[in-house]
DSSP file (Angstrom, degrees, kcal/mol; ACC not computed):
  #  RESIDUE AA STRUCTURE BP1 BP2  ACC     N-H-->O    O-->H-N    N-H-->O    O-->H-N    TCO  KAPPA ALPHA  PHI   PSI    X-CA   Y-CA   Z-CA
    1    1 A X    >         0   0    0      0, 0.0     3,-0.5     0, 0.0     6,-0.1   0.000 360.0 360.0 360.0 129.1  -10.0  -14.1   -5.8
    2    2 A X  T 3   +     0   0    0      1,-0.2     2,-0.1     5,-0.0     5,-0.0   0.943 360.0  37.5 -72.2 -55.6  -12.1  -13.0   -9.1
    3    3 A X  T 3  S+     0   0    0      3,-0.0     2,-0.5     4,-0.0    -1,-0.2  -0.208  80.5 127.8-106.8  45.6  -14.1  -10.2   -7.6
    4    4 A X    X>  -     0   0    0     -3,-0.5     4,-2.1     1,-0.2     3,-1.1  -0.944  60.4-130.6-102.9 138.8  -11.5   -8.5   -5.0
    5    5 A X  H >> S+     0   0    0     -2,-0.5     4,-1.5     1,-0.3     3,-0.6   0.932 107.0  43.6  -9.9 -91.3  -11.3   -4.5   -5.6
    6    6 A X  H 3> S+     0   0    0      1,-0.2     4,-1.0     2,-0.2    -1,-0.3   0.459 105.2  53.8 -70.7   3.0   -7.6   -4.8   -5.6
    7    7 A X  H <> S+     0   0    0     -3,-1.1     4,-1.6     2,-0.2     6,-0.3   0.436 113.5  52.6 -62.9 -34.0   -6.6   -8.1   -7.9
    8    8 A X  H <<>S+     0   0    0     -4,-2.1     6,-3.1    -3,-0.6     5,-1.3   0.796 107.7  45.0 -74.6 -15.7   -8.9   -6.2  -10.6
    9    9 A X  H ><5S+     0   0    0     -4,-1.5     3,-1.7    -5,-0.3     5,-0.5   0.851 116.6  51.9 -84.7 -91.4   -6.8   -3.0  -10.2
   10   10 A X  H 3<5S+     0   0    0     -4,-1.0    -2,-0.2     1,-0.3    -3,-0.1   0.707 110.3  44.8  -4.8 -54.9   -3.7   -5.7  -10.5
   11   11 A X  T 3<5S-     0   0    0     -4,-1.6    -1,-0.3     1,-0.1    -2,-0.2   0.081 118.1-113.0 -98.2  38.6   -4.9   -7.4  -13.7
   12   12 A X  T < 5S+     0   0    0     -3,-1.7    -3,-0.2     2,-0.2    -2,-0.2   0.526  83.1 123.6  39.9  32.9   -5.7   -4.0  -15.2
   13   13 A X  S   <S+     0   0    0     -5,-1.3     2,-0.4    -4,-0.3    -4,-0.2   0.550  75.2  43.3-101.2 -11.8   -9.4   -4.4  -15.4
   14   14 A X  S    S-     0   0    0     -6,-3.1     2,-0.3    -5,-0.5    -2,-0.2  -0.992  94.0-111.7-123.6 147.8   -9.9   -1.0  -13.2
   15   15 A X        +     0   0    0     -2,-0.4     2,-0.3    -3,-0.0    -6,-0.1  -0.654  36.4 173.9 -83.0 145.2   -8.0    1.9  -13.7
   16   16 A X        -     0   0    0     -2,-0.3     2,-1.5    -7,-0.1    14,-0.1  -0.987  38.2-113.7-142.4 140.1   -5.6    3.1  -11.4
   17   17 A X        -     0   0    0     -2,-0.3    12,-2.0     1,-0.1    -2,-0.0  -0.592  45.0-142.0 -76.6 115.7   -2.9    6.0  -11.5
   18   18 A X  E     +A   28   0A   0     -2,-1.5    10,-0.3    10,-0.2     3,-0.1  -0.120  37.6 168.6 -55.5 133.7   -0.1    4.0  -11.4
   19   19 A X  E    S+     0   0A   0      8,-4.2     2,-0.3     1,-0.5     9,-0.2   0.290  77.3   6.7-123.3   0.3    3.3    5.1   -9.2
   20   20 A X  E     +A   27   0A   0      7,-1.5     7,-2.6     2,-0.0    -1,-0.5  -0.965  60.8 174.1 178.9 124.9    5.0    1.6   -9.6
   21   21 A X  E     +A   26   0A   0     -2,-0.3     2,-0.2     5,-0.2     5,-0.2  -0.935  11.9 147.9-162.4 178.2    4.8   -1.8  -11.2
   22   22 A X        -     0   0    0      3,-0.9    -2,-0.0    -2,-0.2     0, 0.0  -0.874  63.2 -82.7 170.7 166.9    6.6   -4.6  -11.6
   23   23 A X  S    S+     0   0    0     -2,-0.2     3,-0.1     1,-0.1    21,-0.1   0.565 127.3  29.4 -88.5  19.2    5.4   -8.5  -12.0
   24   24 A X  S    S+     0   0    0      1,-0.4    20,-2.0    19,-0.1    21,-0.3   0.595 122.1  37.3-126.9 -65.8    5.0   -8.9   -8.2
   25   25 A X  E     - B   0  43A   0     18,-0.2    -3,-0.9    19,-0.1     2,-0.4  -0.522  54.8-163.7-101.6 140.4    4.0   -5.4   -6.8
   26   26 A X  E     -AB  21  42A   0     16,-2.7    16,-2.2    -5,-0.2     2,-0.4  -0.980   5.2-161.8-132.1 152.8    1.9   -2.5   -8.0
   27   27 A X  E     +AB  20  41A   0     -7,-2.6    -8,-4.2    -2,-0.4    -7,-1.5  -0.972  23.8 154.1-119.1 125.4    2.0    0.8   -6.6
   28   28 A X  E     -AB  18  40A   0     12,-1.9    12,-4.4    -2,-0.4   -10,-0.2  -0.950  40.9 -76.9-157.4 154.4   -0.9    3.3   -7.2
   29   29 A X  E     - B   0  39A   0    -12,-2.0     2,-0.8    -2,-0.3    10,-0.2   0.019  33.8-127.3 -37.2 144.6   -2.8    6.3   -6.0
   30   30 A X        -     0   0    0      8,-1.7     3,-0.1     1,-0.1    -1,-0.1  -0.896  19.1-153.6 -96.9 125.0   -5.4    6.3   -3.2
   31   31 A X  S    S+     0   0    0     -2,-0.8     2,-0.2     1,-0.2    -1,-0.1   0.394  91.5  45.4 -99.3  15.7   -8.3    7.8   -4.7
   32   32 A X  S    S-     0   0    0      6,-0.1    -1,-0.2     0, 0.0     2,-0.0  -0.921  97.2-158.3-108.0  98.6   -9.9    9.3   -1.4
   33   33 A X        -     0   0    0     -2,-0.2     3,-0.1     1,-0.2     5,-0.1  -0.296  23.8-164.7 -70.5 156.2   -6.2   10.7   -0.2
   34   34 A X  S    S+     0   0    0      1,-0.4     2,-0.2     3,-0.0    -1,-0.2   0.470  72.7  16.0-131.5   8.8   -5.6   11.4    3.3
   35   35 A X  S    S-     0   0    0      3,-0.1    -1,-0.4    69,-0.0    69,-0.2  -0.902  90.7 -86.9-170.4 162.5   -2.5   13.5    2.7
   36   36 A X  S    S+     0   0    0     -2,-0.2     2,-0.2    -3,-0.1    69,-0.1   0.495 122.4  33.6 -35.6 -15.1   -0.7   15.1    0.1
   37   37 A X  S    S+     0   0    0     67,-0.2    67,-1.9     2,-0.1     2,-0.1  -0.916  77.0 161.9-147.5 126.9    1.1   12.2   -0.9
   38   38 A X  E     + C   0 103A   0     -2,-0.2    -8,-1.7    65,-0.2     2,-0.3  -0.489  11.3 140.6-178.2  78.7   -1.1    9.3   -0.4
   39   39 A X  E     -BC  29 102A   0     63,-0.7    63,-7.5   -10,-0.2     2,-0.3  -0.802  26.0-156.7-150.1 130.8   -0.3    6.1   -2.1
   40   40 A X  E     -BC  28 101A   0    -12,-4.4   -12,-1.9    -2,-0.3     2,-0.4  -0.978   5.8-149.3-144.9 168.8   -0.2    2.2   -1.6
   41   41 A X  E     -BC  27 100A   0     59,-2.4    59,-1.4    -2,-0.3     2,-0.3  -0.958  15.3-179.0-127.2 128.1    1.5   -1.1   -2.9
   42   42 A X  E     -B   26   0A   0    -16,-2.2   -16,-2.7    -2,-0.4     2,-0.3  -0.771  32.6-113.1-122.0 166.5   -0.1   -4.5   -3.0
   43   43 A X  E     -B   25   0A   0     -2,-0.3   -18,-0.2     2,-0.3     4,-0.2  -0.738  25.1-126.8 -79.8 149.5    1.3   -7.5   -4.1
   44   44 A X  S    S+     0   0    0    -20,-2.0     2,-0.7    -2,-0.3   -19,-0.1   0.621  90.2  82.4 -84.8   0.1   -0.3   -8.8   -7.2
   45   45 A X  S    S-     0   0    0    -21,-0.3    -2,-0.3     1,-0.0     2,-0.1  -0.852  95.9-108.3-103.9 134.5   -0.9  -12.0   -5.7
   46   46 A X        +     0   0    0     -2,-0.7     2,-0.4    51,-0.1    -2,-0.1  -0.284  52.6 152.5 -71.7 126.6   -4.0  -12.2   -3.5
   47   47 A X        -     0   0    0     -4,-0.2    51,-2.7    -2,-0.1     3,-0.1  -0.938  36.3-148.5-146.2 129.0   -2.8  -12.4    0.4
   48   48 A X        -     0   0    0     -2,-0.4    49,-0.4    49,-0.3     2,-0.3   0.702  64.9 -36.1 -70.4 -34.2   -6.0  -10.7    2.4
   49   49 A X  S >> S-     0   0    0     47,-0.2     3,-2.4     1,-0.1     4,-1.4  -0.959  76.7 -74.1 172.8 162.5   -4.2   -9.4    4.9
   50   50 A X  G >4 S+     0   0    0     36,-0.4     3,-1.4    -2,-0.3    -1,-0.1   0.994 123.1  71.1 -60.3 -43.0   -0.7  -10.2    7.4
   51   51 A X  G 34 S+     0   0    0      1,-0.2    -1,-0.3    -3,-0.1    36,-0.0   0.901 107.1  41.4 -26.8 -43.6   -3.0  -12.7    9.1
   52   52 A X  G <4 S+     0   0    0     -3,-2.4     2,-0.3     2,-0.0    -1,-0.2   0.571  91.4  82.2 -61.7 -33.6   -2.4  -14.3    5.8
   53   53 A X    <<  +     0   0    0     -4,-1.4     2,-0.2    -3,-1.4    -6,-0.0  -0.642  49.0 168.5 -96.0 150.4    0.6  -14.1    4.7
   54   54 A X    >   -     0   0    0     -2,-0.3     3,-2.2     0, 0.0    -2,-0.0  -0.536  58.4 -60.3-139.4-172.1    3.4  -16.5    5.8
   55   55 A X  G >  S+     0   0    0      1,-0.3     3,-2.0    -2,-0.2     4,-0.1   0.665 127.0  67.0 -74.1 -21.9    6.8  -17.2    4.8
   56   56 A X  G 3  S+     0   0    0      1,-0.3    -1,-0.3     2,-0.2     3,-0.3   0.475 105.2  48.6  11.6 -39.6    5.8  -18.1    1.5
   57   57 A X  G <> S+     0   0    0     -3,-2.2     4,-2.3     1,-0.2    -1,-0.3   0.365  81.5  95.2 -83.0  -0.6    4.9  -14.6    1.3
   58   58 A X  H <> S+     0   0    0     -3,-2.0     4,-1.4     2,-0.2    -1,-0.2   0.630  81.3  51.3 -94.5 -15.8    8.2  -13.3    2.7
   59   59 A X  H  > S+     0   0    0     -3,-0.3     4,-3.8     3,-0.2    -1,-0.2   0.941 117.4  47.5 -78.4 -57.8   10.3  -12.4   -1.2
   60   60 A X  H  > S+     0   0    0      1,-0.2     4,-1.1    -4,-0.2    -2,-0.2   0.884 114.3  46.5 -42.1 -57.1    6.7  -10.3   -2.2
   61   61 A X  H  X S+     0   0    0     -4,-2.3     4,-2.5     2,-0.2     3,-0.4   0.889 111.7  49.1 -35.2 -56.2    6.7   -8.5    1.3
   62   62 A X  H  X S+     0   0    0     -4,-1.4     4,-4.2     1,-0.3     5,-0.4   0.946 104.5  58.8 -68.5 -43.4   10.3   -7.5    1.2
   63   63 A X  H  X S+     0   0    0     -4,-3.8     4,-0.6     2,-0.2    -1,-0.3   0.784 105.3  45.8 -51.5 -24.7    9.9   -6.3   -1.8
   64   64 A X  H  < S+     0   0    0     -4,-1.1    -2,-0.2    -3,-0.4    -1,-0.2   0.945 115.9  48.0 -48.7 -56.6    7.2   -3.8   -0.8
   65   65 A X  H >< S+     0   0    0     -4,-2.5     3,-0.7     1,-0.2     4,-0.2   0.894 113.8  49.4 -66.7 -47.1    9.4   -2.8    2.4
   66   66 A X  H 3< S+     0   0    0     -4,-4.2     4,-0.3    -5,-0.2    -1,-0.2   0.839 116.8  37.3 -72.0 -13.1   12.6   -2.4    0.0
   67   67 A X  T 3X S+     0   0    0     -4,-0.6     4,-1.3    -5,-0.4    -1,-0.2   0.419  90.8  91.7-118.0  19.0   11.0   -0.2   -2.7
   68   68 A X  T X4 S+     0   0    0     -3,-0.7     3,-6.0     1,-0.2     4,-0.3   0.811  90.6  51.6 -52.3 -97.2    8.7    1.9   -0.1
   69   69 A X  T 3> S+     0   0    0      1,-0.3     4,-0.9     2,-0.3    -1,-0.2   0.117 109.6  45.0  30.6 -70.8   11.7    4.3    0.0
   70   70 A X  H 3> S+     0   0    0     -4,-0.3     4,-1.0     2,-0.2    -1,-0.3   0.548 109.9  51.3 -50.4 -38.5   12.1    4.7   -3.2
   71   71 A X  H <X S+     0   0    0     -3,-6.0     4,-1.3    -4,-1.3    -2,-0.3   0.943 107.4  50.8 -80.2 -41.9    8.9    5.2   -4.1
   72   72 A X  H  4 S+     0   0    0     -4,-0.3    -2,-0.2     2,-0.2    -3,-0.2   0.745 110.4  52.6 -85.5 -46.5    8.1    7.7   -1.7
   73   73 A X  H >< S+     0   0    0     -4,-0.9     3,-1.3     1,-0.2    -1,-0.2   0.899 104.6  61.8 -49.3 -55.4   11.5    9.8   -3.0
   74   74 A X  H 3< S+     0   0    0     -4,-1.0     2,-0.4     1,-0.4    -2,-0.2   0.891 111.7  31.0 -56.4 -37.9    9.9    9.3   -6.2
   75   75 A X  T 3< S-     0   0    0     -4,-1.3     2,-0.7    -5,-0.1    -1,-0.4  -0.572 125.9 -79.8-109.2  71.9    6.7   11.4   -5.1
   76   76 A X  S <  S+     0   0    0     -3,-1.3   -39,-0.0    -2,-0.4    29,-0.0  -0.791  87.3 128.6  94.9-115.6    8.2   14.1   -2.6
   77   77 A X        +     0   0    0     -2,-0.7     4,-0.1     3,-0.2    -2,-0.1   0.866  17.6 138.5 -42.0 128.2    8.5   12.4    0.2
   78   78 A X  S    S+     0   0    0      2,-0.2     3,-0.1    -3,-0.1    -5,-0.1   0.286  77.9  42.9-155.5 -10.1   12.2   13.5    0.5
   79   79 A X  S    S-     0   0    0      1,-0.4     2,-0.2    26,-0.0    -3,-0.0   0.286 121.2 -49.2-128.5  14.0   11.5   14.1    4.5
   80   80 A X        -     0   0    0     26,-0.0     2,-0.4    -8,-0.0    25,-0.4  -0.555  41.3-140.7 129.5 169.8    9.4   11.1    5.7
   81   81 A X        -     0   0    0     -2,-0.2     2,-0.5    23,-0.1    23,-0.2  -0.991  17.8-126.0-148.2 139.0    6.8    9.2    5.2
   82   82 A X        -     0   0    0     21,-3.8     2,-0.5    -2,-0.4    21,-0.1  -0.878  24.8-161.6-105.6 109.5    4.0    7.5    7.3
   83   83 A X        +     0   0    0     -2,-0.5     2,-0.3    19,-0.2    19,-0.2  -0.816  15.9 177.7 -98.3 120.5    3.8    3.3    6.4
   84   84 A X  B     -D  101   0A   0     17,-1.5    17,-1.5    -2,-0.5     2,-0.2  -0.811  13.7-174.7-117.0 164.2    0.5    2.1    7.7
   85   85 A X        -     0   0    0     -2,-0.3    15,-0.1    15,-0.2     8,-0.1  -0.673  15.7-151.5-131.2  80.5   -0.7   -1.6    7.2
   86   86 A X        -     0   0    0     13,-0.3     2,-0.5    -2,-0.2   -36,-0.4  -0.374  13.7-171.7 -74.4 147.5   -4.1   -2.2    8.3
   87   87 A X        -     0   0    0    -38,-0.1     3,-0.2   -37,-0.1     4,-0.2  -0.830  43.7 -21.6-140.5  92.8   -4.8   -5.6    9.5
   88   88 A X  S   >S-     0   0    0     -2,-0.5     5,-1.6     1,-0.2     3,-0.2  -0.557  89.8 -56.9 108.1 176.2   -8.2   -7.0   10.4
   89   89 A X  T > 5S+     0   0    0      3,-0.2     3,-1.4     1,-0.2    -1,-0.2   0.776 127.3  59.1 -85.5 -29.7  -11.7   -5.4   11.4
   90   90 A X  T 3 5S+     0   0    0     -3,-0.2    -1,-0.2     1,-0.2    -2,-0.1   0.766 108.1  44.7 -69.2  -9.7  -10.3   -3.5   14.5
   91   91 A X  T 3 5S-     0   0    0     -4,-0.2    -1,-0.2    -3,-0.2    -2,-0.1   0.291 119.8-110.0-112.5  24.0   -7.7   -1.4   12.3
   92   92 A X  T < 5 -     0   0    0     -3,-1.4    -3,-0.2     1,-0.2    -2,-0.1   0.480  40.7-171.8  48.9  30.5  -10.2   -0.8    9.9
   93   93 A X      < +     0   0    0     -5,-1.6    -1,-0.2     1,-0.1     3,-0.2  -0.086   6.2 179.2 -33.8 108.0   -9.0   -2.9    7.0
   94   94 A X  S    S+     0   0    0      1,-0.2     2,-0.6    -3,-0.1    -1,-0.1   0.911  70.0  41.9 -89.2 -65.1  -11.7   -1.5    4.5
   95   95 A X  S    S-     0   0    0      1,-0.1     2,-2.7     2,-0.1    -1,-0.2  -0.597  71.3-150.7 -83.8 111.5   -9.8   -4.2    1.2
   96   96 A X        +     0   0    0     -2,-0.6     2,-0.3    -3,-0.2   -47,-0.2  -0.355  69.6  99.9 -77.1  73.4   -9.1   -7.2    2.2
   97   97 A X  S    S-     0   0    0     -2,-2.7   -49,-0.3   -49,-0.4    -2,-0.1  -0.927  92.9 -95.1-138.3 120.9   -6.4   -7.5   -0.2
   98   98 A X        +     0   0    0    -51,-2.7     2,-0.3    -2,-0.3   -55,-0.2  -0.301  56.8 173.9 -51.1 134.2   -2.7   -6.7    1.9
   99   99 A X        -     0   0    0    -13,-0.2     2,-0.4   -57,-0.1   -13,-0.3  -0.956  25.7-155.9-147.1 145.2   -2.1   -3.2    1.2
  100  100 A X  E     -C   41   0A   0    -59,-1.4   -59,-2.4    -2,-0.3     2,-0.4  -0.986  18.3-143.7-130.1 125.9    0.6   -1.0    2.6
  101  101 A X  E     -CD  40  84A   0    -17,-1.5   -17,-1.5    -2,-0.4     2,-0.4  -0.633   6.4-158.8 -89.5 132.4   -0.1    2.9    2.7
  102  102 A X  E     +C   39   0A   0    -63,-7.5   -63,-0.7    -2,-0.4     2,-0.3  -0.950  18.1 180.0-117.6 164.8    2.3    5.3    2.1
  103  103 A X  E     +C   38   0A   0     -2,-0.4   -21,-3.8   -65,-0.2     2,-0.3  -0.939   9.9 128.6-173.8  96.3    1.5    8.7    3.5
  104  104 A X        +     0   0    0    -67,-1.9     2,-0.5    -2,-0.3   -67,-0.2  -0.947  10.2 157.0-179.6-154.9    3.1   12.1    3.6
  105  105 A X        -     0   0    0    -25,-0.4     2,-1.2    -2,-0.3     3,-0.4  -0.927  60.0 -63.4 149.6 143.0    3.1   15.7    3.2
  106  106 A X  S    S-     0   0    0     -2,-0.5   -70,-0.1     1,-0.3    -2,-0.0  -0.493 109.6 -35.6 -87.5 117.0    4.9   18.6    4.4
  107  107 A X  S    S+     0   0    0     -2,-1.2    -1,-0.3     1,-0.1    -3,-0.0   0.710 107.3 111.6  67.8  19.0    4.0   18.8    8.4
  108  108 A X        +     0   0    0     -3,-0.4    -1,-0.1     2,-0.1    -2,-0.1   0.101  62.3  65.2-124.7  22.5    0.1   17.4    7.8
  109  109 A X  S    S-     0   0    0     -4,-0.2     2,-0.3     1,-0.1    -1,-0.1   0.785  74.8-172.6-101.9 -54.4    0.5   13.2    9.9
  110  110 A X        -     0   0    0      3,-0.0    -1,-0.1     2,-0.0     2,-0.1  -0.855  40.3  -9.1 115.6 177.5    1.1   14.3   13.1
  111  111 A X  S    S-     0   0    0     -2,-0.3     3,-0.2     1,-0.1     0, 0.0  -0.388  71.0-114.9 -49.9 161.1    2.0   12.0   16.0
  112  112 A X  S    S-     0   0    0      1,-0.2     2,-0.2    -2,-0.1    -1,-0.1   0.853  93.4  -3.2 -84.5 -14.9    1.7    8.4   15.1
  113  113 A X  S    S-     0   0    0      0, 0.0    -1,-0.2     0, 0.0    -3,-0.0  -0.608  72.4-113.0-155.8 117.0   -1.5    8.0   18.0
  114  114 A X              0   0    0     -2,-0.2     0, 0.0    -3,-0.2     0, 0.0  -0.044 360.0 360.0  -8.2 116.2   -3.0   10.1   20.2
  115  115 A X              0   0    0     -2,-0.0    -1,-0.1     0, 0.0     0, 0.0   0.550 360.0 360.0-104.8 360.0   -2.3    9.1   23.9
């Protein structure tokens, strides 16, 4: 996809504060944050969303999931972190580009839903 948000961010044609890159994954600021630490990682290859992705997808994925961790150590996070994945119009996927949020922040997530 030419004109998705995040594949321009990817091919460096928007700027983005950078936490992480690599030739498969980039890691960058969220630039409206929703906690102190407030960060996500796409894969640089266009997948829309986990509806999308398949095993084909599954070395790019794991990498995400194996260097969250790290990344999150790497900003603070040194006492958790919240990993959200929005998936679809009911979880309020705003880019449909796969993006995995990382999230966190001394005492400020919460429970993970409100019952």
């Amino acid at each position: 996809m030419t004109d998705c948000i995040f594949c321009k961010i990817a091919r460096g044609e928007i700027p983005s504060r950078k936490v992480y890159e690599d030739e498969d994954i980039l890691a960058f600021h969220d630039i409206n944050p929703l906690a102190p630490v407030h960060f996500m990682i796409i894969p640089k290859v266009h997948v829309a969303n986990l509806y999308d992705g398949d095993m084909s997808h599954q070395a790019v994925l794991g990498k995400i999931l194996g260097k969250a961790g790290e990344l999150a150590r790497s900003q603070g996070l040194d006492d958790g972190f919240r990993l959200i994945v929005n998936t679809g119009r009911i979880s309020h996927q705003e880019v449909y580009h796969l993006h995995v949020h990382i999230l966190g922040g001394p005492e400020v997530l919460g429970p993970m839903l409100k019952r």
